[in-house]
C-alpha positions in Angstrom: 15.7 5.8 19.1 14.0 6.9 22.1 10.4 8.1 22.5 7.8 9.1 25.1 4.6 7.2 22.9 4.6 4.6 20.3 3.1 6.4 17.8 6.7 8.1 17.8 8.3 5.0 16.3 6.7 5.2 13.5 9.3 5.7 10.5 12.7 5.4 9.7 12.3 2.0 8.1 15.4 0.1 7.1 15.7 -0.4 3.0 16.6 -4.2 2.3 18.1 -5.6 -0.9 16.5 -8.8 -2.5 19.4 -10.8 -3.0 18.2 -13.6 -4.7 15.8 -11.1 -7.2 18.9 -8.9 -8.1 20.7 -11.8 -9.2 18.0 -13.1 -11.4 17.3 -9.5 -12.7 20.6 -7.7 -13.0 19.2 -4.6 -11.3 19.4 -3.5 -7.1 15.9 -4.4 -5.6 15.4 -3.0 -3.0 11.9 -3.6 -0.7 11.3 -0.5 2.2 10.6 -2.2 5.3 7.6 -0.9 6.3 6.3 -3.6 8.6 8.8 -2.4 11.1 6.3 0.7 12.1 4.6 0.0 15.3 1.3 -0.6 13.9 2.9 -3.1 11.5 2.3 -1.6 8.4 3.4 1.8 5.6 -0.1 3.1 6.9 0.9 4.1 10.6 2.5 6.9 8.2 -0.6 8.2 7.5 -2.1 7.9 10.5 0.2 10.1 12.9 0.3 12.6 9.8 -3.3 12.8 9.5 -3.8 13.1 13.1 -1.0 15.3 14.0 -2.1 17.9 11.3 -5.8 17.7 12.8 -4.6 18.7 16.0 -2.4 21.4 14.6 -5.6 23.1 12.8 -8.0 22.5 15.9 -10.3 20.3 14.3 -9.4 17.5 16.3 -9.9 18.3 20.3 -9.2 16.6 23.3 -12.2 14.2 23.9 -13.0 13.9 20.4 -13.0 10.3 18.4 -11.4 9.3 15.2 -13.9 7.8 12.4 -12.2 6.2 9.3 -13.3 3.6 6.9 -10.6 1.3 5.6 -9.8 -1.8 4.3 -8.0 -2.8 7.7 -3.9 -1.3 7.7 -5.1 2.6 8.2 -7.9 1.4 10.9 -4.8 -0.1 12.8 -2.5 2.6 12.4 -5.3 5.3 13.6 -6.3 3.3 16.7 -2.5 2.4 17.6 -2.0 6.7 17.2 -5.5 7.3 19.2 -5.0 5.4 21.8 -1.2 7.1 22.2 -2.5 10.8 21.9 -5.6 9.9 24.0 -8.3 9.9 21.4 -11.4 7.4 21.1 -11.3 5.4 17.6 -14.5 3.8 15.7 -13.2 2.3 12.4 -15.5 1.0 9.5 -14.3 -2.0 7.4 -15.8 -3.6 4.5 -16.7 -7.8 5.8 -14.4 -10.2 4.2 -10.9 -8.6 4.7 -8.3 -11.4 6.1 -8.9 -11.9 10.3 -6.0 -10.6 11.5 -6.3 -7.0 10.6 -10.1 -7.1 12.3 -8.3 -8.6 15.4 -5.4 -6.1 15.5 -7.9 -3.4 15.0 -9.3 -4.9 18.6 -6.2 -5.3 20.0 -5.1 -1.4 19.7 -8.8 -0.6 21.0 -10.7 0.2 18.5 -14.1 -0.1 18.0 -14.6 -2.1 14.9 -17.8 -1.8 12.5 -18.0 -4.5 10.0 -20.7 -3.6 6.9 -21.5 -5.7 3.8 -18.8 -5.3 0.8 -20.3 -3.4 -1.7 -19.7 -0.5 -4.7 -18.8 2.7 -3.8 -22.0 4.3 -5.1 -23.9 2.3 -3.0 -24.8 4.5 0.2 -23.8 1.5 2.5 -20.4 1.2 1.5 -17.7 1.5 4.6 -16.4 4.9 3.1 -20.1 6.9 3.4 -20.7 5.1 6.1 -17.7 6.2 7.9 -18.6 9.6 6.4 -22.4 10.1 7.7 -21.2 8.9 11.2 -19.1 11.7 11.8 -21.4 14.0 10.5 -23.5 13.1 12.9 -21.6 13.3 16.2 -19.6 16.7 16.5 -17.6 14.8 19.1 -16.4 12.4 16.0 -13.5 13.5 13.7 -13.5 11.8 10.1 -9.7 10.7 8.9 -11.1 10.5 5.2 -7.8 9.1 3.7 -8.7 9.1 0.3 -8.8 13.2 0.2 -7.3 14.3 3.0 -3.6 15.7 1.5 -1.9 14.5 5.2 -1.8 11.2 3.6 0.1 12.7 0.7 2.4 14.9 3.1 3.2 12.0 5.1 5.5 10.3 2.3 6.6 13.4 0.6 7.8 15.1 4.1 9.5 11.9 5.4 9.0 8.3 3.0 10.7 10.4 0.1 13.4 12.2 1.6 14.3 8.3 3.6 14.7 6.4 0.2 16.9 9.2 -1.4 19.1 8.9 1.4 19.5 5.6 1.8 20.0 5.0 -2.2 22.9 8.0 -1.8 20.6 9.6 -4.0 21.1 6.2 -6.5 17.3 6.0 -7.0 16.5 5.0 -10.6 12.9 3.3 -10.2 10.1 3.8 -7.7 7.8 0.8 -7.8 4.1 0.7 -5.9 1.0 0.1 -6.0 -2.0 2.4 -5.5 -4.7 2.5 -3.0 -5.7 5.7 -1.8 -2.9 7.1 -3.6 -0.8 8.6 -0.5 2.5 7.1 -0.7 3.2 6.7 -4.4 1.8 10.6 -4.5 4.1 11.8 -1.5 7.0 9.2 -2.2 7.2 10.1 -6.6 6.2 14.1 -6.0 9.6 14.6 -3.6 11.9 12.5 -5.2 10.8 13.9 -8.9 12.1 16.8 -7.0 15.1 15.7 -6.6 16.1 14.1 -9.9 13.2 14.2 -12.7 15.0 11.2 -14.5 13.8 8.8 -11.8 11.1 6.0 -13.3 7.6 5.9 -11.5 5.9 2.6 -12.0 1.8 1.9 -10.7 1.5 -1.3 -10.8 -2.6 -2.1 -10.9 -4.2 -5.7 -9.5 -7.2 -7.2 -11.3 -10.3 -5.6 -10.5 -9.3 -1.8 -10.5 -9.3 0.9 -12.7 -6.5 2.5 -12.3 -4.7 1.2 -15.5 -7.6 1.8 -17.8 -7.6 5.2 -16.3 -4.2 6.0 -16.8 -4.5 4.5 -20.1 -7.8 5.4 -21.5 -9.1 8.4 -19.3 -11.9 6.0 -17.7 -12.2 3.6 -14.8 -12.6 0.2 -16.1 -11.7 -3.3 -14.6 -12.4 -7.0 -15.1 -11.7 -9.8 -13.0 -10.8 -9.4 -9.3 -7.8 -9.7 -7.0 -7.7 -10.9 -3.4 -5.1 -7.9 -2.6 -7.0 -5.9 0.1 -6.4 -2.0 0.2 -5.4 -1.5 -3.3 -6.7 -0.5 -6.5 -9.9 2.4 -6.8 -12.8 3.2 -9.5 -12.0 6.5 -8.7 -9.8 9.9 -9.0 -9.2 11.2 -5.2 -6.7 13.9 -4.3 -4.2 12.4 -3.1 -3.7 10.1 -6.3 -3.8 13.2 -7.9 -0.3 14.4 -6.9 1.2 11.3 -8.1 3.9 11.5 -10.4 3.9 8.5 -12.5 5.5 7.5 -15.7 4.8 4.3 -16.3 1.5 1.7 -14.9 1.3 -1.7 -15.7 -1.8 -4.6 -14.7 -0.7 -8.1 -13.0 -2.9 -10.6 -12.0 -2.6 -12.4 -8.7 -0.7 -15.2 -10.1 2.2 -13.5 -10.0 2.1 -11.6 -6.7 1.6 -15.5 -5.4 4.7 -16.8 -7.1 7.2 -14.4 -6.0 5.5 -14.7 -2.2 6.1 -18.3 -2.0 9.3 -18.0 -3.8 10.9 -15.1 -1.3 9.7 -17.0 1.9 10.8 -20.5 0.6 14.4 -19.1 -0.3 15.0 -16.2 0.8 13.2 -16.1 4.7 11.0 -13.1 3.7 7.6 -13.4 3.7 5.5 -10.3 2.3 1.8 -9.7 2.4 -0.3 -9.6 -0.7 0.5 -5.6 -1.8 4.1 -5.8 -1.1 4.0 -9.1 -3.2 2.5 -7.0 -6.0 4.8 -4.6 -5.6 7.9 -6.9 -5.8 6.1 -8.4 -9.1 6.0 -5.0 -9.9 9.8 -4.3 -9.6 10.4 -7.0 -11.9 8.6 -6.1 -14.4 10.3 -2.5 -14.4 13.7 -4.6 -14.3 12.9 -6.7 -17.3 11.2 -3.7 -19.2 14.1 -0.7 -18.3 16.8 -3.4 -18.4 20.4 -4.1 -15.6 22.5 -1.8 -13.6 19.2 -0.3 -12.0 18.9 0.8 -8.2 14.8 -0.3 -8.0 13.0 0.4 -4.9 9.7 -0.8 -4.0 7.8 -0.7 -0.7 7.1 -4.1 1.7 3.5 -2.5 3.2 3.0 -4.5 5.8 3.6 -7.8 7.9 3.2 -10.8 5.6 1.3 -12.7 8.8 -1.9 -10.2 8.2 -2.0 -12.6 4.6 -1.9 -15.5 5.6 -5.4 -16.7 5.7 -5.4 -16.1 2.5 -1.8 -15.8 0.2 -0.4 -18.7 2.6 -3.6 -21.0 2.8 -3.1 -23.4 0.4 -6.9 -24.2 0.5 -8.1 -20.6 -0.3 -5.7 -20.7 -3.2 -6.8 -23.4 -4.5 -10.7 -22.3 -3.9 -9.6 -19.3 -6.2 -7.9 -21.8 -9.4 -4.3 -21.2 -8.4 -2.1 -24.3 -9.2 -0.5 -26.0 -6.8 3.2 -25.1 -8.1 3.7 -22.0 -9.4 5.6 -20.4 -11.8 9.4 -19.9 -11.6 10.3 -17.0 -10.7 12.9 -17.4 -13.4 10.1 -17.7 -16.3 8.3 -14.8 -14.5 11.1 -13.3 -15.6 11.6 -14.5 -19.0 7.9 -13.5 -19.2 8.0 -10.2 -18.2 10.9 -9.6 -20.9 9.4 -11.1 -23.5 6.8 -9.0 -22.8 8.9 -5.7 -22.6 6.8 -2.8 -23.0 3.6 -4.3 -24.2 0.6 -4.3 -21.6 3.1 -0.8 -20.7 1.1 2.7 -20.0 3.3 5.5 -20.5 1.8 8.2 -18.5 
């Protein structure tokens, strides 16, 4: 296509099939390509959505400048869109998320405030502080992903209506994972629209609550996952347009496996989440059985991981042997398995 900014190329992602997985699994896996946005990542969605409704209700004005506290992908998404539309951008991110997003954040100009990593109660913690900064400065508009029902309205208005197009309205699963609950909500909500039979799977990393929610009515987690951007303690609005029918835990161990399994043989290399995700389609393969059409969301460039999910020293730091598992007898794992571990929403 042709455009007058970059933030105009954000979109219209390509939907690839994982060859080698649909062999092993009987069932169409699909991955939506959403490294190809501009700003590398599913989160440039959110961004221009977020910014472009702003503008449209006058609260953000010439001369003003985006706030937003993130976990990195949204931060570079909103200072790729400022700096396109002409805005200022101060971003807030929690110490400790891989280099690469705090050094794309710098490249697209934005002003980067690092602050300890810490619980969401605790008044320090990069969301408040994003919050309290633009309440201090009426030149500062706050993004505030987590409620603001752009995020949602991104995926339903465009991610949706994308993947039920390119499946030639085939879609039988939706696989993702959850962080501020945007894209499953927007992506599930249109295409339950369009054919109520279609499966919704959450799939929750170690260290959130989201599974105990949907399963017992209250945040609770153990462990922890080195998955950045994913997973909440919480109930925010945009999570609750989702339309899910089915959320499953995995623990890191598998997102690792079918990383190093897709770049070693099939020249694909995913970040953490999309990792997860792909784990996640799996799972909804070996659970809902063959003949499937799955799709499942690739949610960022897999470089942005790779201090961390392709640094054999970090992995083994965190306890993860130094070969794998199969990807075969992740398989024969998750059937075994079927539905237990299995929320039905």
């Amino acid at each position: 296509m042709r455009a007058d900014n970059i933030s105009q190329l954000i979109g219209n992602t390509d939907l690839l099939k994982l060859e080698s997985l649909s062999k092993l699994t009987g069932s169409d896996i699909y991955i939506k390509c959403e490294y190809q946005n501009p700003g590398g990542s599913i989160k440039d969605r959110a961004a221009i959505q977020m910014v472009l409704d702003a503008i449209k209700k006058g609260e953000l004005k010439p001369g003003m400048t985006i706030v937003e506290g993130t976990a990195g992908n949204t931060g570079i998404g909103l200072a790729l869109v400022a700096k396109a539309l002409g805005y200022g951008i101060k971003v807030v991110m929690p110490k400790g998320q891989t280099i690469e997003k705090e050094r794309m954040i710098g490249l697209h100009g934005g002003d980067l405030h690092l602050v300890p990593p810490c619980p969401f109660k605790d008044p320090n913690h990069f969301y408040h502080t994003a919050r309290r900064m633009a309440e201090e400065n009426e030149q500062f508009w706050w993004a505030n992903q987590f409620e603001n029902l752009s995020n949602y309205r991104a995926h339903y208005l465009k991610t949706g209506p994308e993947i039920w197009q390119q499946t030639e309205q085939g879609i039988d699963v939706l696989v993702s994972v959850c962080g501020t609950g945007g894209t499953i909500a927007g992506t599930s909500d249109y295409l339950k629209q369009q054919n109520q039979d279609i499966q919704v799977w959450l799939i929750d990393p170690d260290g959130s609550g989201i599974y105990s929610y949907l399963k017992d009515s209250e945040y609770r987690s153990s462990g922890g996952s080195f998955t950045e951007g994913i997973g909440i303690m919480r109930t925010v609005d945009n999570f609750r347009k989702a339309k899910i029918d089915y959320a499953v835990n995995l623990p890191d161990k598998d997102l690792v496996a079918i990383a190093h399994f897709l770049a070693h043989n099939d020249g694909i290399v995913l970040g953490s989440s999309s990792a997860l995700n792909v784990a996640g389609a799996i799972r909804a393969a070996a659970t809902s059985g063959p003949g499937k059409t799955i799709v499942t969301f690739a949610c960022d460039v897999g470089e942005r991981s790779f201090s961390k999910l392709y640094n054999q020293k970090f992995l083994q730091e965190k306890g993860f042997p130094v070969e794998n598992e199969s990807v075969a007898a992740l398989f024969k794992r998750y059937r075994t398995q079927a539905m237990d571990g299995v929320v039905t929403v």
